[in-house]
N, C-alpha and C positions, 0 to 999 in steps of 0.2 A: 731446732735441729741440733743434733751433737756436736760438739768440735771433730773433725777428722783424725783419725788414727796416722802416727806416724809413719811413711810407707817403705813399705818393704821391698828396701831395695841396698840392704845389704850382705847379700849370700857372694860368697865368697867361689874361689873356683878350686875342687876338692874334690874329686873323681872318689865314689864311695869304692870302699875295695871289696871282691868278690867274697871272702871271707866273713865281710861285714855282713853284708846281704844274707850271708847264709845264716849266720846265727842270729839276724834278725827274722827269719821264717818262723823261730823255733817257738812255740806256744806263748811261752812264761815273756820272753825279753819285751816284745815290742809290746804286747798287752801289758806286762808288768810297768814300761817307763813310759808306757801312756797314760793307764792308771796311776800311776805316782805322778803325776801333773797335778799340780793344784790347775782352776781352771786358769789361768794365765793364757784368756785367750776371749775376753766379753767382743766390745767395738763399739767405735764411734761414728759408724760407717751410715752415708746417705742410706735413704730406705731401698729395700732389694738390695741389698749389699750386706755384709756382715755383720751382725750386729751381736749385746749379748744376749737377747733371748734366744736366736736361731743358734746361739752358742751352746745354752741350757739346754734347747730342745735334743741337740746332738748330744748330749751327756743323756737324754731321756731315752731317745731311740736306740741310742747301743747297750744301754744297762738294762733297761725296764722303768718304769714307773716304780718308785718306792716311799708310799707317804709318809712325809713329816721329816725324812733326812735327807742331807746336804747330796747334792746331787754328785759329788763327787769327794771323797774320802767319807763315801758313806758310815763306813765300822770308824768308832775310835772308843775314846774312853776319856773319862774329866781325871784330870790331876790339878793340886791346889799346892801353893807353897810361897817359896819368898827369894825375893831378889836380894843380896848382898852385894853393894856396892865400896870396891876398896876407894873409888873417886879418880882413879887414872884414865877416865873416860871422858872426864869435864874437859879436859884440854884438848879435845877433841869435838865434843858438843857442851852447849850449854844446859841441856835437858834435864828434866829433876831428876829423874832416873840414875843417871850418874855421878848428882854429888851422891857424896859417902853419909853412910845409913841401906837401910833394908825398906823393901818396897813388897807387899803381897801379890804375888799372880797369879792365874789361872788359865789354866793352858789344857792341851787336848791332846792325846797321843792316838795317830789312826796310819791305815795300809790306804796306800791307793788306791783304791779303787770304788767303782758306783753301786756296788751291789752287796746290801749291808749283812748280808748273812751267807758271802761266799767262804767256804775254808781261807783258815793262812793258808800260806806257803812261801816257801824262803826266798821267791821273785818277788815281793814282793817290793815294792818303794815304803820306806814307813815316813811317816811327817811326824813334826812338834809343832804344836801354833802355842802362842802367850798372851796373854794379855799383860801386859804391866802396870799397877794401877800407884802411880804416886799420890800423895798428897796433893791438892788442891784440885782436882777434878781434871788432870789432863792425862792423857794415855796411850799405850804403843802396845798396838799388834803387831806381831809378827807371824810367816808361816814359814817354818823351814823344811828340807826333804833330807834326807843321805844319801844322795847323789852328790858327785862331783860339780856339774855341770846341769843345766836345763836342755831338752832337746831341741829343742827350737826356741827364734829370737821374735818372732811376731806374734798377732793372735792370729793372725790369713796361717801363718804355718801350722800352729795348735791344731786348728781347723781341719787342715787338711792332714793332720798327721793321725787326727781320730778317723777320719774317715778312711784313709790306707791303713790302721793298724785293727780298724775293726774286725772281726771274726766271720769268715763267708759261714752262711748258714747252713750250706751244704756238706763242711769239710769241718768246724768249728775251730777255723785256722784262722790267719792273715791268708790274703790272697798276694804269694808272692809277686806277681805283676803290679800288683799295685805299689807296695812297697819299694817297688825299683823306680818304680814312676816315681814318686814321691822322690825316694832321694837323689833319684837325678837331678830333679828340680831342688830338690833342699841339699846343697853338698855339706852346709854346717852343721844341718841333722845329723847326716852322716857322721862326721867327725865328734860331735858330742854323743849318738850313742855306743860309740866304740869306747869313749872315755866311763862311758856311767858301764857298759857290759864289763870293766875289765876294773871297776873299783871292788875293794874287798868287803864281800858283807858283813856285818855283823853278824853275832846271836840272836838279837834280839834286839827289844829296843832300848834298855838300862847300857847297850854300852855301845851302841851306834852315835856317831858323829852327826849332826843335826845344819846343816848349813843352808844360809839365808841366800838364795841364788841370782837374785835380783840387788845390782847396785845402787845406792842410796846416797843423802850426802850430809852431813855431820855438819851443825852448822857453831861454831863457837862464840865465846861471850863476846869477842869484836867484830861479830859477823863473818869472820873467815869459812871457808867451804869447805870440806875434803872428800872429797869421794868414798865410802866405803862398802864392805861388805860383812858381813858377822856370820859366827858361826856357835852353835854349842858343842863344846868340847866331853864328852864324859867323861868324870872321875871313879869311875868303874873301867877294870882291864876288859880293853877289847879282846873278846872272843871269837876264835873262828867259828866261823859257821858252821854249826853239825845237826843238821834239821832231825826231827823221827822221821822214820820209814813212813812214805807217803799210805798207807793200809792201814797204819796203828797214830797215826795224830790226830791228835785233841782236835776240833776245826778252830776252837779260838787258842791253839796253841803258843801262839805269838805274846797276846792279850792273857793269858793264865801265867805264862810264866814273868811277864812286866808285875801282874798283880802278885804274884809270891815274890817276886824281887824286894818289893817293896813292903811287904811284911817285915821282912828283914831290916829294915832302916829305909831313912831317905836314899833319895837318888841325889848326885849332886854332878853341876855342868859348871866350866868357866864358857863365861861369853869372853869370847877373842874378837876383836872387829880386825881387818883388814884395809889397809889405807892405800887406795892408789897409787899409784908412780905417772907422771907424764905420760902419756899416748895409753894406760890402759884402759881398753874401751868401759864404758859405762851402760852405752846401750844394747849389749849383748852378750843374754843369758847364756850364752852358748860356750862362749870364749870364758876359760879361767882365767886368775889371773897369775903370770910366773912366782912361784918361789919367792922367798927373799924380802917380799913388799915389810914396811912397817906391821907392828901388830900389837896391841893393846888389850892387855887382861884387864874387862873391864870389871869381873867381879863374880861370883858366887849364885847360879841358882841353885838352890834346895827343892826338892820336889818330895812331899812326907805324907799326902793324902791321895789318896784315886779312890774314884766311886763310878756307879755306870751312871750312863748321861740319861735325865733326866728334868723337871720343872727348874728351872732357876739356875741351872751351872753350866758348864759349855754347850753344855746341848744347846742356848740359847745365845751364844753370842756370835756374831757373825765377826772371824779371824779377817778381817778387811783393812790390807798392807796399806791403806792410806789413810786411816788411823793414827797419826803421826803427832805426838808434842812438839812444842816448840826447840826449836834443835835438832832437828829433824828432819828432813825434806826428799820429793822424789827427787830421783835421774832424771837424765832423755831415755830410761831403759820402757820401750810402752808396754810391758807387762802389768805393771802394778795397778797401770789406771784398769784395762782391759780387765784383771781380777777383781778389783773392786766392781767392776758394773757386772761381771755374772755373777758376784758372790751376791750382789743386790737381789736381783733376779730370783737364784737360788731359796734365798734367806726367805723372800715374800711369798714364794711360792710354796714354803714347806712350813710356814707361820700359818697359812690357814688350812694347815692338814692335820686332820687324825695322826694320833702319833701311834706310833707300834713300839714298845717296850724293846729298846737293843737286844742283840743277841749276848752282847757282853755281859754279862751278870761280872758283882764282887761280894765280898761278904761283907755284911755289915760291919760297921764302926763299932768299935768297941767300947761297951760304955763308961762316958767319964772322957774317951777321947775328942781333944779340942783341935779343931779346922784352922788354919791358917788362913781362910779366905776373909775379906771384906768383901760382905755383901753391897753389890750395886745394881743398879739395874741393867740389863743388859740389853743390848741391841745389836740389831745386824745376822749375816747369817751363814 
């Protein structure tokens, strides 16, 4: 039997406000930042209880069946490049990663959501996942969103937050009753999607801010802990959002314009990690954290390759947050375990599926143009 998930029995008391309610009806919000969920929401729960396959299954029933991709952040795209470490990270972890030198990764940029050939559009949640591949064979996944904040703090709320934001099939809405239900019962729902409805979107995804929403803990050379949180900052000026006229967009408009981005040059991120203070929670996605905390630039990613996903490059690596080098370590936050065991799920399930060729097309590599990656083998899903 599984260990027990941590229980959920920290909601807070937070009377959602009428306002909220309302602009959570609205098509794009509540389906948008529930599709922007990584699954962060598997279980470790006795049998008849939650677990992550009837977590998978819920990602099946609402999107459709789609063989051979991730049951949730269906659309993405492979990008390949290199981590620059200036070393102001070590004093914070011991991890290879952050002594100084360059490390190659391999990372994925996709929309939230389960259905790999729905149009963009500007609700969308966009992700970055990485791989980090150092020297001597140890390695760090990450998955980040550009949201503020995660909507819920368990996987029981993921859960049920799919099921109240799913679309009645009579109306192709949210059923506002339910929705209410929901966050009555979830007031820190509430309160985190009023924070994610009211962040400023990006253009796109070359200048959107990428943060890692789930806290972590930094482990350094004398064993000391620190709580933290990371984020990718972009080095491209953030733009406001000006979508095309929903009658005249590209459907991979999101994905064509990243890929002409990057014709142009690399893309380039600072990773910022964020350090705790006393009393700021660890175990809940929900809550930011104030202002002000420590911050550490821990160094330079480069991103100067994208291709669509196919045999051998992200298409095949399962972005599985517990994935961790030494220097490293979870929270109490039970997200990350919970994502690990549906990303398992997911990964085995679309490993022995017929693959369909993305919708993303790029144009081929120019010849004579040389890859950043280290080939390794890839696993997970």
């Amino acid at each position: 039997m599984n260990p027990p998930l941590p229980p959920s029995s920290r909601y807070r008391l937070w009377p959602p406000r009428p306002a909220l309610l309302a602009g959570l009806g609205a098509t794009g919000l509540v389906l948008g930042v529930t599709a922007g969920a990584f699954a962060y929401a598997g279980g470790f729960l006795s049998p008849g209880r939650l677990t992550q396959t009837r977590i998978v299954d819920r990602f099946e029933a609402i999107n459709g069946l789609h063989p051979g991709f991730r049951r949730n952040h269906a659309k993405g795209v492979c990008v390949t490049g290199t981590f620059e470490s200036n070393g102001a990270g070590a004093r914070l972890s011991r991890a290879g990663v952050f002594a100084p030198g360059t490390v190659p990764v391999v990372g994925r940029f996709a929309v939230g959501i389960g259905k790999p050939f729905l149009p963009d559009n500007e609700t969308e949640v966009r992700s970055l996942a990485l791989s980090f591949r150092p020297a001597g064979g140890e390695e760090w996944r990450t998955g980040m969103n550009d949201i503020p904040v995660f909507p819920v703090n368990t996987p029981q709320g993921f859960y049920a937050l799919m099921a109240a934001s799913a679309a009645d099939p009579a109306t192709g809405k949210p059923d506002p009753a339910r929705l209410k239900a929901f966050l009555d019962a979830h007031p820190e729902s509430a309160r985190a999607l009023g924070l994610i409805k009211a962040r400023a979107v990006s253009s796109g995804f070359a200048d959107a801010r990428y943060n890692g929403l789930d806290a972590f803990r930094f482990i350094d050379a004398a064993g000391r802990s620190t709580p933290v949180r990371w984020s990718m900052v972009p080095l491209d000026p953030v733009v406001a959002q000006a979508p095309p006229p929903a009658g005249a967009r590209d459907p991979n408009y999101l994905f064509d314009d990243l890929i002409a981005r990057m014709a142009t040059g690399p893309l380039r991120y600072r990773l910022v990690v964020t350090a705790a203070a006393p009393g700021d929670p660890t175990d809940d996605a929900t809550v930011a954290w104030p202002e002000g905390r420590e911050q550490v630039d821990a160094g330079t990613l480069t991103l100067d390759h994208v291709e669509a996903e196919g045999p051998g490059n992200c298409r095949d690596i399962n972005y599985d947050p517990l994935v961790l080098p030494d220097g490293i370590a979870p929270s109490d936050d039970p997200l990350p375990a919970a994502r690990s065991a549906a990303y398992s799920v997911s990964f085995t399930r679309r490993a022995g599926e017929e693959k369909t060729p993305s919708e993303v097309t790029v144009p081929p590599r120019p010849p004579g143009a040389a890859s950043s990656e280290t080939p390794r083998p890839a696993t997970g899903g």
